[in-house]
Biopython code that builds the backbone (N, CA, C, O; Angstrom):
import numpy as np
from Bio.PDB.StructureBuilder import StructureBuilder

atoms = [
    (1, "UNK", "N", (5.960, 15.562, -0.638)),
    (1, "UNK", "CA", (4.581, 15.152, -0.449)),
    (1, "UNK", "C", (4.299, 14.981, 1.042)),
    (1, "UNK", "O", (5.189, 15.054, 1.889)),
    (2, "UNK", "N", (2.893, 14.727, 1.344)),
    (2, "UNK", "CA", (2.309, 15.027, 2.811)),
    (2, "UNK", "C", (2.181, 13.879, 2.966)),
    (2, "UNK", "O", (2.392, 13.014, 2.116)),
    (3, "UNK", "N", (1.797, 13.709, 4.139)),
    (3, "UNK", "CA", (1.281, 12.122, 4.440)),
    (3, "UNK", "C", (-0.156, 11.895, 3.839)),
    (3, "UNK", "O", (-0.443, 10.958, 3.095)),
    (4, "UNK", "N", (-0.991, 12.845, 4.246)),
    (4, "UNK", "CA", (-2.055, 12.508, 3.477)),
    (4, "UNK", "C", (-2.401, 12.188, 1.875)),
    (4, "UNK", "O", (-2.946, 11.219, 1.346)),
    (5, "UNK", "N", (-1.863, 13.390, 1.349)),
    (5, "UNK", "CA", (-1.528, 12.546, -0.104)),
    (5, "UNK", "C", (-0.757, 11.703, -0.815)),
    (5, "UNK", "O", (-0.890, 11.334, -1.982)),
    (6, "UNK", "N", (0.170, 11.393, 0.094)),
    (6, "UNK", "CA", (0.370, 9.817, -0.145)),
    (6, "UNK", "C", (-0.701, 8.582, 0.219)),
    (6, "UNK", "O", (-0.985, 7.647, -0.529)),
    (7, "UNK", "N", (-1.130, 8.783, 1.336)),
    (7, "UNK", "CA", (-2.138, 7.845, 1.579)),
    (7, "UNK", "C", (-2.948, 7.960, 0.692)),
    (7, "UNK", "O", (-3.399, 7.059, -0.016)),
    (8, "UNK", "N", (-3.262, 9.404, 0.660)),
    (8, "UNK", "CA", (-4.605, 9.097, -0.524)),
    (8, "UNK", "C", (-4.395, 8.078, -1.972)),
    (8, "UNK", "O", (-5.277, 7.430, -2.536)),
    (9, "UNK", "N", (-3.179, 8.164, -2.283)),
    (9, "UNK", "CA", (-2.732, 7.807, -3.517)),
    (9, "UNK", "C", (-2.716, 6.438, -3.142)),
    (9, "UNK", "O", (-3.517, 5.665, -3.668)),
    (10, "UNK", "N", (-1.569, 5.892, -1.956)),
    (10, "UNK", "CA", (-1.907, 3.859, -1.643)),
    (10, "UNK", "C", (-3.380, 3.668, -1.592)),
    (10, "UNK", "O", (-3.819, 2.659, -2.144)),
    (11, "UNK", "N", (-4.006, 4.284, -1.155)),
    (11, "UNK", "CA", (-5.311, 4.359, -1.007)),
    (11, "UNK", "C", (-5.961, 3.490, -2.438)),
    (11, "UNK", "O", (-6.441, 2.378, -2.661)),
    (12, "UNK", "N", (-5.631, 4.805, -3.256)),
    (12, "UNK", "CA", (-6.317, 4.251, -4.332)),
    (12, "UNK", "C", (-5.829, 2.998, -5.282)),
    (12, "UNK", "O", (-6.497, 2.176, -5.910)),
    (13, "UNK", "N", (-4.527, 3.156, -5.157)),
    (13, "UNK", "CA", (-3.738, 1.997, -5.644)),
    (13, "UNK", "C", (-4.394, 0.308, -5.252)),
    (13, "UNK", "O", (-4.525, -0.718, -5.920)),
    (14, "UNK", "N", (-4.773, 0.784, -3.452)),
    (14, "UNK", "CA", (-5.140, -0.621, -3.493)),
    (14, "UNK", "C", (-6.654, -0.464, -4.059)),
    (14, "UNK", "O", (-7.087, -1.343, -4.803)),
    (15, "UNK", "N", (-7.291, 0.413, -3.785)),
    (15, "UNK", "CA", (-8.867, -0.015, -4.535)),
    (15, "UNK", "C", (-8.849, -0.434, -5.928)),
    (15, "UNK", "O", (-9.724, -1.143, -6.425)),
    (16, "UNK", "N", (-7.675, 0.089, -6.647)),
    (16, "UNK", "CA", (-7.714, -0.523, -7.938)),
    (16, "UNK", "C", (-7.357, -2.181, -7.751)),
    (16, "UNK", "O", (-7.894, -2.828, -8.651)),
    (17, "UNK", "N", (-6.976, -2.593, -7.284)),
    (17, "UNK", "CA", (-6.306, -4.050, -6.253)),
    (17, "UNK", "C", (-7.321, -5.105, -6.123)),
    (17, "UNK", "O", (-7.580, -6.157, -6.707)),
    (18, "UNK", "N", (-7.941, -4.229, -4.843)),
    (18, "UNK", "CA", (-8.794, -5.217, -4.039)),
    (18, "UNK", "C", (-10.185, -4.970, -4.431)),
    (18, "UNK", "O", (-10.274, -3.817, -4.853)),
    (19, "UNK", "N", (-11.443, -5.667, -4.463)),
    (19, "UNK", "CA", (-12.592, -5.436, -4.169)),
    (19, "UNK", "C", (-13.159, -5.130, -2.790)),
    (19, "UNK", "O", (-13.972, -5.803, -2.158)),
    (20, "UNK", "N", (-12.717, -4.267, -2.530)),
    (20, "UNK", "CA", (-13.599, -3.219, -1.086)),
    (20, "UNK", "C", (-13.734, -2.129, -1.086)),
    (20, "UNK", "O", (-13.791, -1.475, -2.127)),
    (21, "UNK", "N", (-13.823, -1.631, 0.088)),
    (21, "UNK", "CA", (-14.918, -0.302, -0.299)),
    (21, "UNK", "C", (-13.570, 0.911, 0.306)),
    (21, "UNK", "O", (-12.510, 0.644, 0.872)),
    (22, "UNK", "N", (-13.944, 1.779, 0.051)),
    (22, "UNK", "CA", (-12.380, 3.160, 0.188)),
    (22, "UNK", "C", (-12.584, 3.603, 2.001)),
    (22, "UNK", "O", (-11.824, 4.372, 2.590)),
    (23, "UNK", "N", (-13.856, 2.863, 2.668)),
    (23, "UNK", "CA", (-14.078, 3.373, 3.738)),
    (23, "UNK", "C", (-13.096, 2.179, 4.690)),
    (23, "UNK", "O", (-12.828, 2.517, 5.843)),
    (24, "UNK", "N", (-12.655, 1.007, 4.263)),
    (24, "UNK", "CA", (-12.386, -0.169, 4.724)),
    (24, "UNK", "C", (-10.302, 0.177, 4.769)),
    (24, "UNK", "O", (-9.278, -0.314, 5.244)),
    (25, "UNK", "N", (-10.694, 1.161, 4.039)),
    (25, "UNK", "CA", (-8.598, 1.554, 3.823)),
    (25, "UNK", "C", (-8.556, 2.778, 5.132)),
    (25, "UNK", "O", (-9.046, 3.907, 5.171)),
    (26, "UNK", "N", (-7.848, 2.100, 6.020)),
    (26, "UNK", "CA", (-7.455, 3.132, 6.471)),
    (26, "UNK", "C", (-6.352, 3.116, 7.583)),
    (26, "UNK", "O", (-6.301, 1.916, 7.854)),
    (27, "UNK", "N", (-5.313, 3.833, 8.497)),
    (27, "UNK", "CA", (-3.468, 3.868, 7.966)),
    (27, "UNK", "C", (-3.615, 2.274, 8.789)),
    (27, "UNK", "O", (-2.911, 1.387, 8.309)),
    (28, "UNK", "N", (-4.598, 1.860, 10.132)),
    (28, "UNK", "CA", (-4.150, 0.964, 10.886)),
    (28, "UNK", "C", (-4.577, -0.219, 9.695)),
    (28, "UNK", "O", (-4.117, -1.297, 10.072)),
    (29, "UNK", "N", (-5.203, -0.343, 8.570)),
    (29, "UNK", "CA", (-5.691, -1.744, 8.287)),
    (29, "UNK", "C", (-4.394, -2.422, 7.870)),
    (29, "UNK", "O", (-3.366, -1.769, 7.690)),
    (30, "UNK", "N", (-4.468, -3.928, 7.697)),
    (30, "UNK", "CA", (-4.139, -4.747, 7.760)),
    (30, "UNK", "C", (-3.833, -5.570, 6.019)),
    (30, "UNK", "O", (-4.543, -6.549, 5.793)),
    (31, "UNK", "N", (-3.089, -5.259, 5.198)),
    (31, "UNK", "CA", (-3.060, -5.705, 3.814)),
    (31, "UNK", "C", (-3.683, -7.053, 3.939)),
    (31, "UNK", "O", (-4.826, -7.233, 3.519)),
    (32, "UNK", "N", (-3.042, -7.943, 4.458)),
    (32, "UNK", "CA", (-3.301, -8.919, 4.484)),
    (32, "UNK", "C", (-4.878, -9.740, 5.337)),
    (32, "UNK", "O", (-5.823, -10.307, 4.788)),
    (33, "UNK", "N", (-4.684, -9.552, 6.460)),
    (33, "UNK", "CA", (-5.754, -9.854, 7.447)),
    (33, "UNK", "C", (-6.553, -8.851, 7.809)),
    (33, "UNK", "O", (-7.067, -9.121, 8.894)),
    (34, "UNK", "N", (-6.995, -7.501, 7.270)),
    (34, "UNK", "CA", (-7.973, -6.755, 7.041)),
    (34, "UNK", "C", (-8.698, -6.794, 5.983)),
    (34, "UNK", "O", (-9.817, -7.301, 5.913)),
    (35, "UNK", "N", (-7.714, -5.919, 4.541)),
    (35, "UNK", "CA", (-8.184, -6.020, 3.636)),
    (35, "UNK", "C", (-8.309, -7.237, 2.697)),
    (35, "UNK", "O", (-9.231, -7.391, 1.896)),
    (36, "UNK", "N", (-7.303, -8.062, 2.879)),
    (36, "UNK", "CA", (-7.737, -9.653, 2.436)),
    (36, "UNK", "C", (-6.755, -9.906, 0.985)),
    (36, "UNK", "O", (-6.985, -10.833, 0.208)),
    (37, "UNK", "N", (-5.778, -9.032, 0.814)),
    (37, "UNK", "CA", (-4.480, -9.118, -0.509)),
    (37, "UNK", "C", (-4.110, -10.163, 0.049)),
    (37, "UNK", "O", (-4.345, -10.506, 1.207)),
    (38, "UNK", "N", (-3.399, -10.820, -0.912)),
    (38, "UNK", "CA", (-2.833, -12.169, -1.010)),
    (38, "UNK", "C", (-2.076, -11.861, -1.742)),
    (38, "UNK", "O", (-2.288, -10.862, -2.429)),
    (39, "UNK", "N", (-0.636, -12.765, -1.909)),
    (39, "UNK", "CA", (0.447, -11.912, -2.038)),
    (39, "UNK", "C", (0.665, -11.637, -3.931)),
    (39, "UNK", "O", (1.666, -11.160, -4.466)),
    (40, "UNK", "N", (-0.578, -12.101, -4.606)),
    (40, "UNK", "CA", (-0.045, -11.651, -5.739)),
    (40, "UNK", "C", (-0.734, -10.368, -6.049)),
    (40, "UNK", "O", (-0.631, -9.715, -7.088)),
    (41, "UNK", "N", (-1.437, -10.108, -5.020)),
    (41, "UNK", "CA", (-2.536, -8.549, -5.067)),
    (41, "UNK", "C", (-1.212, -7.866, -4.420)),
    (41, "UNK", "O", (-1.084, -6.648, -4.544)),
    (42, "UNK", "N", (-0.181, -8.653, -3.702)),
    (42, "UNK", "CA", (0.609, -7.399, -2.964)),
    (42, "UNK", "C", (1.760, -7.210, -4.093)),
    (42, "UNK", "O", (2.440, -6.189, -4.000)),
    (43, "UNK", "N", (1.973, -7.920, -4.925)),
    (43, "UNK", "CA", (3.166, -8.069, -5.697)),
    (43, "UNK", "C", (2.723, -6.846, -7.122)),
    (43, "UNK", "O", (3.489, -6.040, -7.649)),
    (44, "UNK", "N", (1.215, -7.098, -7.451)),
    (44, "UNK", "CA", (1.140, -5.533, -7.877)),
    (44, "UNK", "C", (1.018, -4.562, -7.180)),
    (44, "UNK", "O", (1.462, -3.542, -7.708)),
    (45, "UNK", "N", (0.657, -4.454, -6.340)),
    (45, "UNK", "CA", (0.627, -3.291, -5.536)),
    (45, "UNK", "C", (2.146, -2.399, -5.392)),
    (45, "UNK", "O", (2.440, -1.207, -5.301)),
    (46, "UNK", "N", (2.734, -3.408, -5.421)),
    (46, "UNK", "CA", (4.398, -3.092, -5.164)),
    (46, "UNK", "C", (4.889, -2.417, -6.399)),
    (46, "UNK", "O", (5.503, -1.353, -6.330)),
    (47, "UNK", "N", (4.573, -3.149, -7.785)),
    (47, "UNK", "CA", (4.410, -2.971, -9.103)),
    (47, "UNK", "C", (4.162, -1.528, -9.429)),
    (47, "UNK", "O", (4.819, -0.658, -10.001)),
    (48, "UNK", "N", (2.706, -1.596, -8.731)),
    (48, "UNK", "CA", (2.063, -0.075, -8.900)),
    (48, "UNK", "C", (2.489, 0.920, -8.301)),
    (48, "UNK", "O", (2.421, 1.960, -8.956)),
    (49, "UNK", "N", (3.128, 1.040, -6.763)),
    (49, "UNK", "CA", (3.804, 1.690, -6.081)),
    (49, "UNK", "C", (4.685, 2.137, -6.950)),
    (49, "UNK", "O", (4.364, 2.716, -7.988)),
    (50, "UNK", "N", (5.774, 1.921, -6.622)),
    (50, "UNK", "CA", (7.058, 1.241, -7.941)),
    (50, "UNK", "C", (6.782, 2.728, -9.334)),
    (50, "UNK", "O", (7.539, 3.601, -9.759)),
    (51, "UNK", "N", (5.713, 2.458, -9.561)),
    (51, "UNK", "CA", (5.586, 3.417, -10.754)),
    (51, "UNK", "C", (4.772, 4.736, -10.796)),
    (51, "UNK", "O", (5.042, 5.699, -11.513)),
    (52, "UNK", "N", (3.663, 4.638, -9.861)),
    (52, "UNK", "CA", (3.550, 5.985, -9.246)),
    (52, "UNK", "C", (4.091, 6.600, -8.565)),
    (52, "UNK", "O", (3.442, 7.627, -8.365)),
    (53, "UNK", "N", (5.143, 6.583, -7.941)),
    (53, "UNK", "CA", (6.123, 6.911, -6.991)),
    (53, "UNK", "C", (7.299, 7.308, -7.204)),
    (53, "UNK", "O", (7.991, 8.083, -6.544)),
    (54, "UNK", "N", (7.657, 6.399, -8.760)),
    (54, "UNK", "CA", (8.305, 5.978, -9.050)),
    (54, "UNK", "C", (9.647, 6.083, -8.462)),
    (54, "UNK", "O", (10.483, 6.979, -8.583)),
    (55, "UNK", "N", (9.694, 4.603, -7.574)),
    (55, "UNK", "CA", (10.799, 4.445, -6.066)),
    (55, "UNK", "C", (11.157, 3.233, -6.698)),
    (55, "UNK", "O", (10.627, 2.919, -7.764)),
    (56, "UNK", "N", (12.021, 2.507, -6.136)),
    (56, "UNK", "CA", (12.696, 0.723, -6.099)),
    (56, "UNK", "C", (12.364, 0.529, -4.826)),
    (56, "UNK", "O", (13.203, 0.985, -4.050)),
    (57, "UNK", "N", (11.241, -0.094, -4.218)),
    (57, "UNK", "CA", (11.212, -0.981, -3.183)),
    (57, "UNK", "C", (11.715, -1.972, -3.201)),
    (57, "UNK", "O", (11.550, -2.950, -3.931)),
    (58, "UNK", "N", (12.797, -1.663, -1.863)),
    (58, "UNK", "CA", (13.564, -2.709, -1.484)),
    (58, "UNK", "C", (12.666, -4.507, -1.256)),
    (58, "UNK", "O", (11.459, -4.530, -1.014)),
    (59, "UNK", "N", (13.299, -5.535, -1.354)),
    (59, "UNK", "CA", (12.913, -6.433, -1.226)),
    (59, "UNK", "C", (12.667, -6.698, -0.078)),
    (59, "UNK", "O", (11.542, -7.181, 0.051)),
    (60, "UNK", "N", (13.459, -6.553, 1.203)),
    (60, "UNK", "CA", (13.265, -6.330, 2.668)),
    (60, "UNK", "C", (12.606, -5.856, 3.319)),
    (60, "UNK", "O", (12.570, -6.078, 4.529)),
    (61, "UNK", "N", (11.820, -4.987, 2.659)),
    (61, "UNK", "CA", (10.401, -4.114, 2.515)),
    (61, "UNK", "C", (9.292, -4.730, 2.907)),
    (61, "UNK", "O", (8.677, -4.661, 3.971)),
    (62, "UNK", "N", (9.125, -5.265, 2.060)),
    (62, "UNK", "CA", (8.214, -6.145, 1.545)),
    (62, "UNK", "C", (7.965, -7.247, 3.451)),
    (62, "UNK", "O", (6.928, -7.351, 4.106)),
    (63, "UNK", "N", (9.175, -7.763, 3.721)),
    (63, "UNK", "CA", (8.750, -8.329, 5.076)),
    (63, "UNK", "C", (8.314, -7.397, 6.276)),
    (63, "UNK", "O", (7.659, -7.840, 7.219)),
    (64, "UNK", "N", (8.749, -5.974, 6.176)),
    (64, "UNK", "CA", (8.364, -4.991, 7.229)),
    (64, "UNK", "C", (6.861, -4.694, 7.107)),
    (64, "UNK", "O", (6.185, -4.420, 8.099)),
    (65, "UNK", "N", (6.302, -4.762, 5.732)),
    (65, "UNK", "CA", (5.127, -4.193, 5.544)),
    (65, "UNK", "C", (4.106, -4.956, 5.669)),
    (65, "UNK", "O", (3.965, -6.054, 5.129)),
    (66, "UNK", "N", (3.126, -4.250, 6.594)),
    (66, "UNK", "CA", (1.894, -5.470, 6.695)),
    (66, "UNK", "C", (0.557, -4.187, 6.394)),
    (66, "UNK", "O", (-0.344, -4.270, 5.560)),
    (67, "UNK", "N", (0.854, -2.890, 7.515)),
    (67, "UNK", "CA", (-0.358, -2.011, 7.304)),
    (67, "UNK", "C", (-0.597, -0.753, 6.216)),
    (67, "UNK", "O", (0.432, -0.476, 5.600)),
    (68, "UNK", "N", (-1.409, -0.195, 5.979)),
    (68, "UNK", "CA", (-1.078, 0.592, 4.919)),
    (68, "UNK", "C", (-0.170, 1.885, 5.193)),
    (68, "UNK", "O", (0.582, 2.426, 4.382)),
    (69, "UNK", "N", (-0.432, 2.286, 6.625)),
    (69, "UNK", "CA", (0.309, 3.190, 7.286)),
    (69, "UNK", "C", (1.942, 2.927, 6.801)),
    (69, "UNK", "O", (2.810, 3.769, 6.570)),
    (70, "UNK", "N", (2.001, 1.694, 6.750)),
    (70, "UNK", "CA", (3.527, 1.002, 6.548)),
    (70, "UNK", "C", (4.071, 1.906, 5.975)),
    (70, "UNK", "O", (4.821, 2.834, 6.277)),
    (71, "UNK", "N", (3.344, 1.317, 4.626)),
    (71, "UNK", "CA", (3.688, 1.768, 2.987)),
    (71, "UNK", "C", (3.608, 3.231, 2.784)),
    (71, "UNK", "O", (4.164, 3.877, 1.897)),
    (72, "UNK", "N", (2.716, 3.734, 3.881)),
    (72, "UNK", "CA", (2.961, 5.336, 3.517)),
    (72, "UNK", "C", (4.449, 5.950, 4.432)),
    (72, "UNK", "O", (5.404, 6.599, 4.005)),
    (73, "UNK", "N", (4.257, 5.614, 5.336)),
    (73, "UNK", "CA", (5.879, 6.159, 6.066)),
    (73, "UNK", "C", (7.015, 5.709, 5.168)),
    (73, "UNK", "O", (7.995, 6.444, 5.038)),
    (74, "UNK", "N", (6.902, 3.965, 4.231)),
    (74, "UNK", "CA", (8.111, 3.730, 3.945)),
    (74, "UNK", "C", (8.244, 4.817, 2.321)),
    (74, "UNK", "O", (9.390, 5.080, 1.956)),
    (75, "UNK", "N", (7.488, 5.166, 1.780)),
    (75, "UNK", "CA", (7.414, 6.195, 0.667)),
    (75, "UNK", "C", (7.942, 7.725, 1.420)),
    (75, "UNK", "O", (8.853, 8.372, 0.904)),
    (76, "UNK", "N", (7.374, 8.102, 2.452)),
    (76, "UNK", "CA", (7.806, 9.418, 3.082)),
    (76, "UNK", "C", (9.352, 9.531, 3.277)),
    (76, "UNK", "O", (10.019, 10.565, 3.322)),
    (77, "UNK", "N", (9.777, 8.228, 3.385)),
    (77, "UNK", "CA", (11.225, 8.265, 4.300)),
    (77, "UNK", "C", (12.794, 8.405, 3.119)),
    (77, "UNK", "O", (13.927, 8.445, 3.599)),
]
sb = StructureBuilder()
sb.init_structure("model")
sb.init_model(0)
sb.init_chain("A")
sb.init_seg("    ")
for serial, (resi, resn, name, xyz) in enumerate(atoms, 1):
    if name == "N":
        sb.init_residue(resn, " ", resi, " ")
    sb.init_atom(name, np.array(xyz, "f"), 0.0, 1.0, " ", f" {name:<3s}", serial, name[0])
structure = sb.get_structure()
């Protein structure tokens, strides 16, 4: 997969997530202090990752990741 269609896909993962708009996702935002997840919006997200992807994100992960860009390099790698 490309980078872009991975993003596209976290992309949508979080709109299913969060209440905002698909123009507000983008690689620099901020899970937390952009888009406004709190960590049980991130704990599905991880969930959802997890099964579209279908990967095991590491738990250690989880502290590296803050932007969405993150989550797409850490799926590429």
């Amino acid at each position: 997969m490309d980078y872009n269609t991975v993003f596209n896909k976290v992309s949508e993962l979080i709109l299913a997530q969060l209440p905002i708009s698909a123009d507000q996702i983008k690689p620099e935002s901020r899970l937390v202090e952009d888009l406004g997840a709190d960590s049980a919006n991130i704990m599905i997200l991880i969930c959802d990752i997890e099964n579209e992807f279908d990967v095991q994100v590491d738990n250690d992960m989880l502290a590296k990741v803050s932007t969405v860009d993150d989550i797409v390099k850490y799926l590429l790698k």
